[in-house]
N, C-alpha and C positions, 0 to 999 in steps of 0.2 A: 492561575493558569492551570487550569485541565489535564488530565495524561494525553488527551487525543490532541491537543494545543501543540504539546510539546514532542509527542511524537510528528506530529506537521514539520514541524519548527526543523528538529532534526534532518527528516525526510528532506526538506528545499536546501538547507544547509550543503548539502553533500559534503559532510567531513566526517563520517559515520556509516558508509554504507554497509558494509560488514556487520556494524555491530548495534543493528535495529533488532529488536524480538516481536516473531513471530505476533506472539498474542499481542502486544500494541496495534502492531499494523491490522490485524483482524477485527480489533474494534474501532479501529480508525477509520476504515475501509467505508462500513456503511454511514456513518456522519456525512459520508463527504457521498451519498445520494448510491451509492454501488448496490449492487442485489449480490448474494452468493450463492454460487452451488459448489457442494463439492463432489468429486470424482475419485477416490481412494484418499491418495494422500495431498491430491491436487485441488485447493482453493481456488478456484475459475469467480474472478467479480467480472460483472457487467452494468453498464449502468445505461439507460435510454440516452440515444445522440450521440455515443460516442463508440464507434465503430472496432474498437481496439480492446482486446480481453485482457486482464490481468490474471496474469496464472502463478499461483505462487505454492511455493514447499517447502516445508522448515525443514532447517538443516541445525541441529543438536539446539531447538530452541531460537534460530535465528531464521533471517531473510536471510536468499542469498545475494548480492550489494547486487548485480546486473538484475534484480528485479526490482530493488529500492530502487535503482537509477531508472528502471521504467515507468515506475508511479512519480518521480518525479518530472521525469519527462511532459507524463503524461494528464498529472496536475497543470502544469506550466502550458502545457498547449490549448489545454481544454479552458482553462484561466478557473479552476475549482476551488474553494474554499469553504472552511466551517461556515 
């Protein structure tokens, strides 16, 4: 199993939102079809089709969970996977 498997894995889990790291979710992010830009210290992914930006900012090395809970959301609706 992969690191971007198992940061997935974590991510749909939700028993971990707190404590995903930054850099997983950033090379997780494009596997799963996203483009990035970034804007200072704001990670903005987009990906075609899907109308809803992900805007993310580490905080000491982490996500912070109400964003994990939006890429989960966000996976889940759009039906996204490796």
């Amino acid at each position: 199993m992969s690191k971007a498997d198992k940061t997935l894995e974590k991510i749909l889990s939700g028993e971990a939102d707190a404590n995903i790291r930054f850099d997983d979710v950033l090379s997780l992010m494009p596997r799963l079809g996203f483009s990035l830009r970034i804007r200072g210290s704001h990670h903005i992914f987009t990906r075609p089709g899907i109308e809803v930006l992900i805007d993310l900012q580490p905080v000491h090395g982490k996500c912070k969970s109400y964003q994990v809970r939006q890429i989960r959301e966000i996976i889940r609706r759009f039906n996204i996977a490796l």
